[in-house]
PLY file of the C-alpha trace (Angstrom):
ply
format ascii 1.0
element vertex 212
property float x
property float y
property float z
element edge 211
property int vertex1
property int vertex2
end_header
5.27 13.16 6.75
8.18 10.85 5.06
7.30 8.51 3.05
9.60 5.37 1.85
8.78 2.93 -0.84
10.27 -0.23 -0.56
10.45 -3.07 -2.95
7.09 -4.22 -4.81
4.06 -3.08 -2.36
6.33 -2.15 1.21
5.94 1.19 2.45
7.24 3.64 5.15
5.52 6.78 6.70
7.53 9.05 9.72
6.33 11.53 11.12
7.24 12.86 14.31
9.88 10.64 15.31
6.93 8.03 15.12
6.40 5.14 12.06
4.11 3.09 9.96
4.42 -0.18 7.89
2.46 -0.90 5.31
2.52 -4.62 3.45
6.08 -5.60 4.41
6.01 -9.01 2.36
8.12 -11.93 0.44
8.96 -9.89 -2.13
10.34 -6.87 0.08
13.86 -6.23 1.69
12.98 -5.51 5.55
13.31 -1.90 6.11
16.93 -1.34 7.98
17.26 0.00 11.45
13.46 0.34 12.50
12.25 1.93 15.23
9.41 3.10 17.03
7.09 0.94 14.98
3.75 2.72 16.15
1.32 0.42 13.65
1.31 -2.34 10.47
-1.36 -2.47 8.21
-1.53 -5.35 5.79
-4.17 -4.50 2.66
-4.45 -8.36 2.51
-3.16 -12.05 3.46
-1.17 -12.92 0.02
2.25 -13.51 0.89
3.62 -10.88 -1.42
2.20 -8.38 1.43
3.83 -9.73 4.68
5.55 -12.46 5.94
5.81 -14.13 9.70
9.75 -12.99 9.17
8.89 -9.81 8.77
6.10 -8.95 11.03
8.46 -11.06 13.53
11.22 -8.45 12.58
9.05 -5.35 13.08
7.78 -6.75 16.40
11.30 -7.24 18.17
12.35 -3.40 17.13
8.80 -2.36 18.26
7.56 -4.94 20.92
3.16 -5.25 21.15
2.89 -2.91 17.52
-0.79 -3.52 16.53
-1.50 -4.84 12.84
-4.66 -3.96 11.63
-5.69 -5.92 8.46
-9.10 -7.41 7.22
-10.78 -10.67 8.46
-8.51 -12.74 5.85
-5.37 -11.31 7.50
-6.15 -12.51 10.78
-7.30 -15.88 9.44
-3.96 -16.81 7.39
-1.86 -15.15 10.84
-3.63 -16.51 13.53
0.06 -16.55 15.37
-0.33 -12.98 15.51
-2.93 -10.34 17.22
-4.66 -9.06 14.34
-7.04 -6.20 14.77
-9.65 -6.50 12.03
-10.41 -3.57 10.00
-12.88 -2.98 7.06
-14.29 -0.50 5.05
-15.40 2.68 6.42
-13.23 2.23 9.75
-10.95 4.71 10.92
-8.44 4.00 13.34
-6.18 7.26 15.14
-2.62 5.96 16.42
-0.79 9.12 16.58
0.39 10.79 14.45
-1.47 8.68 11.86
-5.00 8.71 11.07
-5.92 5.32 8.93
-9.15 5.55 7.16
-10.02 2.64 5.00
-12.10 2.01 1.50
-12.70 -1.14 -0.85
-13.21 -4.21 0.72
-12.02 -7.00 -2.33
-9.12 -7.93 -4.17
-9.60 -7.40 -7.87
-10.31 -10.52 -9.63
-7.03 -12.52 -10.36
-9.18 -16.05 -12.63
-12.33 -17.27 -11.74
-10.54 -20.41 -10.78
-8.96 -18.25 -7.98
-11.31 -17.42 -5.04
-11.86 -13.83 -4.22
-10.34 -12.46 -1.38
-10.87 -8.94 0.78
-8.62 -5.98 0.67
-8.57 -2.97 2.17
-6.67 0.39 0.44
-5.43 2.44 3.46
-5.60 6.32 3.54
-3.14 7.89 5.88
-3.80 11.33 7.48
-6.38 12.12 4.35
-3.12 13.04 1.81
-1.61 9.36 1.32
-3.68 6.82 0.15
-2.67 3.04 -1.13
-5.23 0.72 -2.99
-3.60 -2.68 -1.77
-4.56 -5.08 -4.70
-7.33 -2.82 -6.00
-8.48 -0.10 -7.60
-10.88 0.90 -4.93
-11.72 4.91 -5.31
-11.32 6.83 -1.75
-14.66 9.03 -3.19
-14.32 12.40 -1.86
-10.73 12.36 -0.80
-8.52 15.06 -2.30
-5.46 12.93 -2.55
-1.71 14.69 -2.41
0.05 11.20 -2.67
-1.12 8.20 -4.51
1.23 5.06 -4.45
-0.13 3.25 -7.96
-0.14 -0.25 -8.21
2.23 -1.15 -11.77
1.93 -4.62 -12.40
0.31 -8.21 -11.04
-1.42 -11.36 -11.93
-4.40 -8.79 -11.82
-3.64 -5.87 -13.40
-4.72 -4.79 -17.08
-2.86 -1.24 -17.93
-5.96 -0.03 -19.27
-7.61 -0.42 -15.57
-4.79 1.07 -13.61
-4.75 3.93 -15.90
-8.62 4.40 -15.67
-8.10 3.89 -11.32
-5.15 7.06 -12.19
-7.47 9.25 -13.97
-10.50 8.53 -11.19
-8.46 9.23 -7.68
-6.75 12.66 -9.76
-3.95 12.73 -7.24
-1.75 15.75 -7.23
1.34 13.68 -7.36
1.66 9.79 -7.56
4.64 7.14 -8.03
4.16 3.36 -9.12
4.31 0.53 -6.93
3.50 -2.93 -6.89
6.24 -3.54 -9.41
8.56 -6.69 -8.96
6.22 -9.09 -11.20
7.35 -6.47 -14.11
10.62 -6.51 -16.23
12.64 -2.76 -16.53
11.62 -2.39 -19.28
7.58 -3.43 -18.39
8.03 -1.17 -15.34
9.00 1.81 -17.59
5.93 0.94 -19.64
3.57 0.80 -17.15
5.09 3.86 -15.59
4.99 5.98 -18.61
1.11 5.26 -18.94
0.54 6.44 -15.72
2.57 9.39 -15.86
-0.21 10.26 -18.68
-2.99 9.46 -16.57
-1.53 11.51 -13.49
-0.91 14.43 -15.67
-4.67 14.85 -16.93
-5.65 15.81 -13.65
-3.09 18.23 -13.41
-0.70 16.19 -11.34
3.02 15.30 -11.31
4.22 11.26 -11.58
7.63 10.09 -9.33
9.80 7.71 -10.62
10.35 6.66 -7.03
13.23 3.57 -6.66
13.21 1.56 -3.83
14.76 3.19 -0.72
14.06 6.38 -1.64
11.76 8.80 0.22
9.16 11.33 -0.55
7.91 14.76 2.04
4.31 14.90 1.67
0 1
1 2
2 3
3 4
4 5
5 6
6 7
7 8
8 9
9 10
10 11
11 12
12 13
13 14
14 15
15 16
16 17
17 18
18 19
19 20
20 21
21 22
22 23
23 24
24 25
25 26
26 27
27 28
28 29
29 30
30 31
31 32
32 33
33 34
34 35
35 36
36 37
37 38
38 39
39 40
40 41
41 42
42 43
43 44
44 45
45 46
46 47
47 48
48 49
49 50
50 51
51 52
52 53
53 54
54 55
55 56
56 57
57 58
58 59
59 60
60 61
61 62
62 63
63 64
64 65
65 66
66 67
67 68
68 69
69 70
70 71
71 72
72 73
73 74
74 75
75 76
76 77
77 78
78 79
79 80
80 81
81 82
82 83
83 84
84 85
85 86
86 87
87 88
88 89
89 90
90 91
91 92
92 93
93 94
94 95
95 96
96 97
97 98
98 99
99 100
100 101
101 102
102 103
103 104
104 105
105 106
106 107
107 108
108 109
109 110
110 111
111 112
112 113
113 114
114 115
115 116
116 117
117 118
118 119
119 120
120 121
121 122
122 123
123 124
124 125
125 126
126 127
127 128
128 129
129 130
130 131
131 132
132 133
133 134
134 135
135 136
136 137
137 138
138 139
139 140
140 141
141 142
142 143
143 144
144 145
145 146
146 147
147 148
148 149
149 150
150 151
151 152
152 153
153 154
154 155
155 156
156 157
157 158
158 159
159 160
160 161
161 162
162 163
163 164
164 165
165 166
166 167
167 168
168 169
169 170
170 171
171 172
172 173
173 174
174 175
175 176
176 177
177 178
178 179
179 180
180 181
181 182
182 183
183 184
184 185
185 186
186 187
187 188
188 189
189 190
190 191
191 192
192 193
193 194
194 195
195 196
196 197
197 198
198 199
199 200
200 201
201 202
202 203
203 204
204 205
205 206
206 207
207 208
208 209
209 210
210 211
């Protein structure tokens, strides 16, 4: 499997000629030349995560592609067929295998209302958190795409999620609130984190791809 990291929280999986989206939002540069578009999953309905351009982008390279996303998702895009997913569900849409954990967005202000979230484990060796630092207990994870910086994130907690999911090898995402110099900060803490459990940190740019 192939994975892609696009700007802030987009992501890419291939495998077998077949491909998954994950959070294509405002923040992101659509992925070029897409095809055979097999499933989207969007974590949660903040704008930063998709956009009606892009899912509208997606859909005319891969015409009827579900999107699977939790009851908020459907709510904010009720333009588009959402299939709700929660924790615990598992949905097979070959070659993938989505299994999914959490259920809320980490707490941004008080002021701001709570909203779900869903962190998305693909084939049991990827695994993204969305806006959260939900724990896929029990999963031995290969590949661990790290969110770096938001509205919500304290280092000290993204370093703590690091040292709890122990994945073998893990890259930062979530970046494009952060400064260079912030993103190399943030990175270098969780390069720590990733190493105490034995494992090896990516400095992973945007449009570059990983094998897991």
């Amino acid at each position: 499997m192939r994975l892609t990291k696009n700007e802030h929280a987009a992501l890419l999986l291939e495998e077998a000629g077949r491909s998954l989206v994950i959070d294509p939002g405002s923040l992101s540069t659509p992925f070029p030349d897409l095809t055979g578009v097999v499933a989207v999953v969007l974590t949660h309905e903040h704008p930063d995560h998709w956009t009606p351009e892009q899912l509208d982008r997606i859909r005319k390279s891969s015409p009827g592609v579900p999107i699977y996303g939790p009851e908020g998702v459907a709510s904010a895009a009720p333009d588009y067929d959402i299939t709700v997913i929660g924790p615990g569900d598992t949905v097979v849409i070959e070659p993938f295998t989505l299994r999914f954990f959490g259920g809320a967005h980490e707490i941004i202000h008080s002021s701001i209302p709570q909203i779900q979230n869903v962190g998305v484990l693909v084939n049991d060796v990827f695994y993204y958190p969305g806006d959260s630092y939900a724990v896929p207990e029990g999963v031995d994870v290969k590949v661990l795409a790290a969110p770096l910086g938001a509205p919500w994130l304290k280092i000290a907690d993204a370093i703590d999620f690091v040292l709890a999911v122990k994945p073998r090898r893990a890259f930062g995402t979530h970046d494009m609130t952060l400064s260079v110099v912030g993103r190399d900060m943030h990175r270098a803490r969780l390069q720590w984190a990733t190493a105490q459990g034995g494992g090896e940190f990516l400095l992973v740019e945007p449009g570059e791809s990983i094998d897991i």
